[in-house]
N, C-alpha and C positions, 0 to 999 in steps of 0.2 A: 297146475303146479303142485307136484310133492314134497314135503320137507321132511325130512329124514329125525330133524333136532328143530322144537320152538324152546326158545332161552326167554325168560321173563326176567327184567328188573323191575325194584323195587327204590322207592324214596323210602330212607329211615325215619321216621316220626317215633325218636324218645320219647315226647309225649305226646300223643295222639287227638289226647282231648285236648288242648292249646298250642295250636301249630303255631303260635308267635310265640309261646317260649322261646327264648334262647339254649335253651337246654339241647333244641332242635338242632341247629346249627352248624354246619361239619366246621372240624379243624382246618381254617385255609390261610393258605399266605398270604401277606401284607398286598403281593402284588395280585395274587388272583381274587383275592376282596376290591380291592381299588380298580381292577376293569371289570367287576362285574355293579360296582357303584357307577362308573362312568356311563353318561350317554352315549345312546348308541349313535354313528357318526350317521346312520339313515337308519328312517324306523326301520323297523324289521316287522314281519307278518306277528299275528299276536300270538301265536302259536310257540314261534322263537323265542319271545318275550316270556313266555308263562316256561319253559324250558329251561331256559337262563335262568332265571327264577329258583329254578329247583334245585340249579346245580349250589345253590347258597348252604343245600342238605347234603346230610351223607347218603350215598348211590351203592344198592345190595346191586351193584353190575353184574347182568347174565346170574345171579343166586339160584333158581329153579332150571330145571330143563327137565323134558320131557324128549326122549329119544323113541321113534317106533322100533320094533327087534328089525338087526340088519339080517336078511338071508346069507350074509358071509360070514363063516367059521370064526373070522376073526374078531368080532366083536364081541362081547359078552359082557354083561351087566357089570362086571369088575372092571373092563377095559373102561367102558363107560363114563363110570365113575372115576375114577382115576383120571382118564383123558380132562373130564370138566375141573377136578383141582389143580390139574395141572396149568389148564387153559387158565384160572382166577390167580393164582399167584404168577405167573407171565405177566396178565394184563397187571392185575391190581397193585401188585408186589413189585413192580420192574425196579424198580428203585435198590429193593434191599436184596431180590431175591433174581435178578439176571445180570451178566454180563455180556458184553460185546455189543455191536447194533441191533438192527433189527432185524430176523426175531430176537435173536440173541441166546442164548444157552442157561436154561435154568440152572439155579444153584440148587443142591437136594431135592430134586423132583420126587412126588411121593410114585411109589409103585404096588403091585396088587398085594405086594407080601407089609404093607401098612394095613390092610383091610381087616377088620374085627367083623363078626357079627352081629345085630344089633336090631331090636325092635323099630319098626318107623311106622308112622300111624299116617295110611292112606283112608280118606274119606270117613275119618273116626275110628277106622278100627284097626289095631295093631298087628301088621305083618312081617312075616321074617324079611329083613334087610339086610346092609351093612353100613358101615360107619368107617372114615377113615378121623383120630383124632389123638395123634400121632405128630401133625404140624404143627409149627409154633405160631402161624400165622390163620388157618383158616379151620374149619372144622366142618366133616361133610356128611352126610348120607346119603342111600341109594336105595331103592326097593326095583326087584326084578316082578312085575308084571306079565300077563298072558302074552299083550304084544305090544309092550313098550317100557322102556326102565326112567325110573323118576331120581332125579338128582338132585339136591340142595348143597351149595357149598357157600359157606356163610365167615365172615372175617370173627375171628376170636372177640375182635373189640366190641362187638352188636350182640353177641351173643346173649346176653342179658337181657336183652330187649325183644327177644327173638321166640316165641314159639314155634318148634321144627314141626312140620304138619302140612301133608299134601291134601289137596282138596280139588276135586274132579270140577272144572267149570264147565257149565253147562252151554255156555256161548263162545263158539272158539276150538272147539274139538279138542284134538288131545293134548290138552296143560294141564300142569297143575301149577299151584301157588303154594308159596310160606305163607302160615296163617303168623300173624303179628300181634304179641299181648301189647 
């Protein structure tokens, strides 16, 4: 099997060094706190369990991606990039930022003419990139590599928390990750 696109999410850990702070915590509703308090009506593998778990934090959903170059004309490091903002405020945003069902019709979708230029530091060292940060919602970059374009598209509200920085993992082949201060 080939994959074309690996998307890595991440758990937010505000603070890293005391993952029982509260500070950790995402914003959730009354009722999505009370069924993730509630027993499960059969256990569940422990796997599910420690999953559940997690979902009590805030989810950087699909944040990295790493695309191999497509052999078709129509793909290009901007389309790329663009496609993945587009793809995080759909999912993440649906709320404030789609109408109709599903998939539904984004509102303000960003397109390549949002794209700046912009330094983006792959594997420590700073290479020309671009940057879309332009939305009121998410804030993104992209670096064009030999044979593969790296993506980060990150909610405004984490941003704080965030050092933007791709990092070649050696286990796993072609990903990168957001490195996390």
């Amino acid at each position: 099997m080939t994959f074309d696109t690996v998307a890595i999410s991440y758990t937010l850990w505000r603070n890293p060094h005391d993952r029982n702070d509260g500070a950790n915590l995402a914003d959730l509703s009354d009722s999505v706190r009370a069924s993730l308090d509630a027993d499960p009506v059969r256990p569940p593998p422990a796997w599910m369990m420690e999953q559940r778990e997690l979902m009590r934090y805030p989810t950087l959903w699909e944040a990295v991606m790493t695309t191999r170059a497509s052999r078709d004309d129509w793909q290009t490091p901007e389309t790329t990039l663009v496609e993945h903002v587009n793809n995080i405020l759909t999912n993440s945003f649906r709320e404030l930022r789609v109408t109709g069902g599903i998939p539904g019709e984004l509102d303000s979708p960003v397109t390549e003419r949002h794209i700046e230029a912009a330094a983006v530091r792959v594997d420590g060292v700073d290479v020309p990139g671009m940057c879309i940060n332009t939305d009121p919602h998410v804030y993104a970059v992209g670096a064009a590599l030999k044979d593969r374009t790296l993506t980060a598209v990150i909610a405004r509200e984490h941003l704080s928390h965030i050092s933007l920085a791709f990092e070649t993992r050696t286990r796993g082949g072609l990903t990168a990750q957001a490195e996390h201060s």
